[in-house]
Structure formats: structure tokens, C-alpha cells
C-alpha positions as CSV (number, residue, x, y, z in Angstrom):
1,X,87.5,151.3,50.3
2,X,89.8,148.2,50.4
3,X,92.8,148.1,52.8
4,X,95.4,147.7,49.5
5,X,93.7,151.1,47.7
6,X,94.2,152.8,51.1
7,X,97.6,151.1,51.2
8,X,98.6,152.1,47.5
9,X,97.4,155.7,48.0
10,X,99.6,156.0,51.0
11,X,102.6,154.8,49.0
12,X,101.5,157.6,46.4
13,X,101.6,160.1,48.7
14,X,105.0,159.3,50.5
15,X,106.9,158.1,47.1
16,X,105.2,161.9,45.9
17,X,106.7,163.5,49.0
18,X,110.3,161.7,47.9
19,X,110.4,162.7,44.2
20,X,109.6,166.3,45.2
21,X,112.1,166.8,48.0
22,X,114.6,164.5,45.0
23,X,113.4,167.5,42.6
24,X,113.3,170.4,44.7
25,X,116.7,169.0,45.3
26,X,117.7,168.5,42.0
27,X,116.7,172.6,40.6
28,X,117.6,174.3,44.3
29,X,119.6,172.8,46.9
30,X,122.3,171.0,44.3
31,X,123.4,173.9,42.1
32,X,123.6,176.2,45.5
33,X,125.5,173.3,47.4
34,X,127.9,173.5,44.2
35,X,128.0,178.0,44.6
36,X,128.0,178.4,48.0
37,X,131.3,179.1,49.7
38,X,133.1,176.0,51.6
39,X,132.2,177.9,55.1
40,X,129.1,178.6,54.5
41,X,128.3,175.4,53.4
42,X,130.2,173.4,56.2
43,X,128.0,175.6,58.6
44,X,124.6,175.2,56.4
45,X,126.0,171.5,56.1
46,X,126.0,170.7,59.6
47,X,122.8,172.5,60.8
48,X,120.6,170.5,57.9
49,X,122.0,167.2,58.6
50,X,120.3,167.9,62.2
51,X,116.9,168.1,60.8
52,X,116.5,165.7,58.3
53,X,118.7,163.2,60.3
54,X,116.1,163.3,62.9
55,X,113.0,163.5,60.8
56,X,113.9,160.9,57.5
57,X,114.3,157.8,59.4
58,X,110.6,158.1,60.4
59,X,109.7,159.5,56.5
60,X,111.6,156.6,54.7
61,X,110.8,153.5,56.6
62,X,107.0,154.9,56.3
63,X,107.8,154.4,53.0
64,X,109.5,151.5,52.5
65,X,106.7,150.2,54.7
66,X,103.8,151.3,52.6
67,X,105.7,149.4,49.6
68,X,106.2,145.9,51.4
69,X,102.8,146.0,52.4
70,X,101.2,147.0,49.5
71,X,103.5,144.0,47.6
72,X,102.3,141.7,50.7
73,X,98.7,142.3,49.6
74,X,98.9,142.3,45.7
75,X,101.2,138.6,46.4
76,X,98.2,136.5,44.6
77,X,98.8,138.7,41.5
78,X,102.5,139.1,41.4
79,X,102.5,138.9,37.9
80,X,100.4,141.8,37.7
81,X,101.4,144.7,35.8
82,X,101.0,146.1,39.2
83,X,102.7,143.9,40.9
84,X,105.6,144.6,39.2
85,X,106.0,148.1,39.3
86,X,105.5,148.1,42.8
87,X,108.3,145.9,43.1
88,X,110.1,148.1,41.0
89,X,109.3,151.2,42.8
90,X,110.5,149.4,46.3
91,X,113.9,148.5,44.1
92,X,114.4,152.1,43.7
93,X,113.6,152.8,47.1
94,X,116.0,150.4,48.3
95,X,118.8,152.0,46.1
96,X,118.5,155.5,47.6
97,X,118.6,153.6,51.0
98,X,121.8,152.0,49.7
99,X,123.2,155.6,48.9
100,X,122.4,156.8,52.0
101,X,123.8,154.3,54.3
102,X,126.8,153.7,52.2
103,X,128.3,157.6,50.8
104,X,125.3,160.1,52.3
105,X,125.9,159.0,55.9
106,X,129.6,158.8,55.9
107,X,130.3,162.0,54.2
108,X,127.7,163.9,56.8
109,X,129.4,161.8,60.1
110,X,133.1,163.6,58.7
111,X,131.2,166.7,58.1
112,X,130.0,166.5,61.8
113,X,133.8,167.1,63.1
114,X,134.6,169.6,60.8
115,X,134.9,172.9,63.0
116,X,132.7,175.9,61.0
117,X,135.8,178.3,62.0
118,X,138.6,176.7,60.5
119,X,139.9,176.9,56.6
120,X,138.6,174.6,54.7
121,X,140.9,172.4,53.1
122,X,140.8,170.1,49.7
123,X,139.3,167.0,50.9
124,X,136.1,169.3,51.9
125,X,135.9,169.8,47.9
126,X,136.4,166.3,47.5
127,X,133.5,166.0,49.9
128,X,131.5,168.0,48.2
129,X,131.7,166.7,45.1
130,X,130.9,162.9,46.0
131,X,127.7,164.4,48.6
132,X,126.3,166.5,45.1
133,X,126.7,163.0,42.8
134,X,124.7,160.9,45.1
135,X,122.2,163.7,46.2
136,X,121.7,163.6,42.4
137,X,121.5,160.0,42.0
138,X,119.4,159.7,45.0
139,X,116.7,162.1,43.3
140,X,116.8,160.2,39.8
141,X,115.8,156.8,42.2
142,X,113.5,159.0,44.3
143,X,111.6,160.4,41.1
144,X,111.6,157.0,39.7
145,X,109.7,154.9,42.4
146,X,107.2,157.7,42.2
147,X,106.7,157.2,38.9
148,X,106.9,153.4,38.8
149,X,104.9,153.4,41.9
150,X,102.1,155.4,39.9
151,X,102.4,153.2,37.3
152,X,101.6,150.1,39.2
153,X,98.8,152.4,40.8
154,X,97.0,152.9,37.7
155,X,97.4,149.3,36.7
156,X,96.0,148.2,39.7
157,X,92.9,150.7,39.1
158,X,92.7,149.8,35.8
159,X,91.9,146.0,36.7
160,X,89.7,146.4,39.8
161,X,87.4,149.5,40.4
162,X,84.4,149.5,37.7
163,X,84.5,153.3,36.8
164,X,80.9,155.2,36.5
């Protein structure tokens, strides 16, 4: 097996990974983030923002990491089919990255000095409302560079290993 199949299967596996935890998000955790009580969800809130703070770094660089290299070694065809939706997936990647860094990461640093005992007040629904938009966007992106990524996959495939 070539180092770019071994590559490209990685980047299956990891942009899989994404687009399930984007859909498991999209039919579980949004529509109960929208129901659940402003305290109980500050609380929940909080305690989840531990975990995958700690954990998605590592997950979403691996990623992004598999991507670049697997563009690195298809750069003599980058006018592939393949080549291209690689790129396209690593777009997509780089937009929930943008999300992230730019509404996910503020809204969960306010949500870290919110005290679980206190009253809730307006701007916590405001907060909700704008954390629930780009969980959803992030999942659309996160489904789509699986797909695109799957795409460029079975291009790839398609042009280089003989089948039996």
C-alpha cells in the first residue's frame, strides 16, 4: 500500500468521525440544547466544553493534517478530480475551524464565568441562539468535507488501483 492511500484512508476515517459527531449533533444534541432549561444547560454547558476542549484540538489538527498531506502528495496531479475535492474538503474544514475560533470559542469562554446558581438572564438566550446557528453550520461543513473528501477518494481509486 502507497503512503497517499494510507494517507487518504486516514482522512476518510477522521473527516467520517467529523460528519458523525456534525450529525449526531445535528438530530440529538441541537434540538435538546434548544429544550433544555437555561440552568441545566449552563451546567451541561460548562462540563462539555471541558471535554471536548481538551480532546478536539488533538482530533481536528489530525485532520486538518491528514488533508495537507494528502494535497502535498497528489500536488503533481492538482488538476485531478481528486485533487480537487481534497482541496475542497480542507476548505470546508477550514470553515468549521473559522467558526470555531471566531463564535464557538467566544460564546464557551463567557459561558465559563457564568455561575450554574444564578438566574439566567436574556443574553444567555441570546447565547444560545448564536452557539445552536454555528453548531449547525459547523455540522453542514463537517458533513460536507466528508463527503467531498470521499469524492476525491473514489476519484483517486478510480485512476490508480487496477481492480481484480
Amino acid at each position: 500500500m502507497k503512503i497517499i492511500e494510507i494517507v487518504l484512508v486516514l482522512t476518510i476515517v477522521l473527516t467520517g468521525l467529523s460528519a458523525g459527531l456534525g450529525f449526531a449533533n445535528t438530530v440529538g444534541y441541537m434540538p435538546a440544547m434548544k429544550d433544555t432549561p437555561a440552568l441545566h444547560l449552563l451546567y451541561f454547558w460548562k462540563h462539555a466544553d471541558h471535554y471536548f476542549r481538551a480532546r478536539m484540538p488533538l482530533f481536528g489538527n489530525a485532520l486538518l493534517l491528514s488533508l495537507v498531506v494528502g494535497l502535498i502528495l497528489l500536488r503533481k496531479e492538482w488538476q485531478s478530480a481528486a485533487f480537487l475535492f481534497i482541496a475542497l474538503s480542507l476548505v470546508a474544514c477550514v470553515g468549521d475551524l473559522i467558526i470555531i475560533l471566531t463564535q464557538n470559542l467566544p460564546l464557551n469562554k463567557i459561558v465559563e464565568t457564568l455561575d450554574t446558581e444564578k438566574a439566567v438572564n436574556v443574553d444567555f438566550e441570546v447565547m444560545r441562539s448564536k452557539a445552536i446557528s454555528a453548531y449547525y453550520l459547523r455540522a453542514i461543513l463537517n458533513m460536507a468535507s466528508f463527503g467531498l473528501a470521499l469524492t476525491g477518494v473514489i476519484f483517486y481509486l478510480r485512476s490508480h488501483v487496477t481492480w481484480v
